[in-house]
C-alpha positions as CSV (number, residue, x, y, z in Angstrom):
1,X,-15.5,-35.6,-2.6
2,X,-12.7,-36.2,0.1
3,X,-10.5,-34.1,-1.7
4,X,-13.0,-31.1,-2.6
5,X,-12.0,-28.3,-0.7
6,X,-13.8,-26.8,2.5
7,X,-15.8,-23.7,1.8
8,X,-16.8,-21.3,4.9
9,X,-20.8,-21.7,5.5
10,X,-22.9,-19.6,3.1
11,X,-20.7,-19.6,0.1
12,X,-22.9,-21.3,-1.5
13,X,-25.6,-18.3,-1.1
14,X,-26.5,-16.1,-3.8
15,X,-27.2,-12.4,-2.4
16,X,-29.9,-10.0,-4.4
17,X,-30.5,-6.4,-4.8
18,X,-33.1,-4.7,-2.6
19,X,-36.3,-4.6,-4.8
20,X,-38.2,-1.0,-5.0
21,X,-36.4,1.7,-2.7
22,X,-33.0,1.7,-2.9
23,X,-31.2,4.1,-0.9
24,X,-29.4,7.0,-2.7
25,X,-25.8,7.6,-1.9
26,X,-24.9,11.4,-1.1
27,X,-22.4,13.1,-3.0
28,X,-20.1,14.5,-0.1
29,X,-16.8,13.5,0.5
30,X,-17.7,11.8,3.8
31,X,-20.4,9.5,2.3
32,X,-17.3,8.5,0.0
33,X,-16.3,5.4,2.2
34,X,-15.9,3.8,5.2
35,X,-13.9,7.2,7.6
36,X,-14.8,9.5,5.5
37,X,-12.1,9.2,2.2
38,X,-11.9,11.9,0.0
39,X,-12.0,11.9,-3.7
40,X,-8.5,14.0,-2.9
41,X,-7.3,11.2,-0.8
42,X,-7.7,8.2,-3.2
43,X,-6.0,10.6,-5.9
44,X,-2.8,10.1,-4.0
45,X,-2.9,6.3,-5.2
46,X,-4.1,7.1,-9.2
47,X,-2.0,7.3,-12.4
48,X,-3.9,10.2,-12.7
49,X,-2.0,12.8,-9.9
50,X,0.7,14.7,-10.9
51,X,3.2,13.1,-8.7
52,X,6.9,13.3,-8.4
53,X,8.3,11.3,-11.2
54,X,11.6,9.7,-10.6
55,X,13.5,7.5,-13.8
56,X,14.0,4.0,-12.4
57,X,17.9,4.5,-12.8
58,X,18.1,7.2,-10.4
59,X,16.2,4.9,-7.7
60,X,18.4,2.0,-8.3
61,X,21.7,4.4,-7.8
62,X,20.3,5.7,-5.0
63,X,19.5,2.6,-3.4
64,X,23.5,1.2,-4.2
65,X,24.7,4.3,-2.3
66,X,22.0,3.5,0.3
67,X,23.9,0.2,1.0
68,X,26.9,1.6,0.7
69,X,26.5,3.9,3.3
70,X,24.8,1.3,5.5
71,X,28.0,-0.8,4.6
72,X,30.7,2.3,5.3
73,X,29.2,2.8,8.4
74,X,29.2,-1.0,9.8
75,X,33.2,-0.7,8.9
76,X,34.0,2.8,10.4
77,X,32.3,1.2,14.1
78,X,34.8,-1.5,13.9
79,X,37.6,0.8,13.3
80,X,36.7,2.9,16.3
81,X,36.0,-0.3,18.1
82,X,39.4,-1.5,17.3
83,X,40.8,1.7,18.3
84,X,39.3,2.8,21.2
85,X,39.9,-0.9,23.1
């Protein structure tokens, strides 16, 4: 048992349903969660929205002339640098 790992007070609980009168949930977008998320909101973050859809080959050239740029840059401030001394 010196090796069993530590377990935060009550794990060990078992939690139960409220018997008899259970609270209905309203069906308005604010009753949706916790601030109020809309059913519009969490569609953002499904497979279901029509989203932009982008081939995996364009991202990955993009992100190469990302870098590049980043890289073009970092070489055209030493020029000046040099230059302007």
């Amino acid at each position: 048992a010196a090796s069993a790992i530590a377990r935060p007070p009550g794990a060990n609980q078992v939690r139960r349903r409220a018997a008899g009168n259970a609270v209905q949930k309203a069906n308005s977008a604010r009753a949706a969660g916790a601030g109020g998320s809309s059913g519009t909101m969490l569609k953002l973050y499904t497979d279901d929205s029509p989203g932009l859809i982008v081939d995996p080959y364009v991202v990955m050239i993009l992100s190469i002339v990302f870098i590049f740029s980043i890289f073009f840059l970092h070489l055209a401030a030493k020029v000046v640098k040099y230059f302007t001394k």
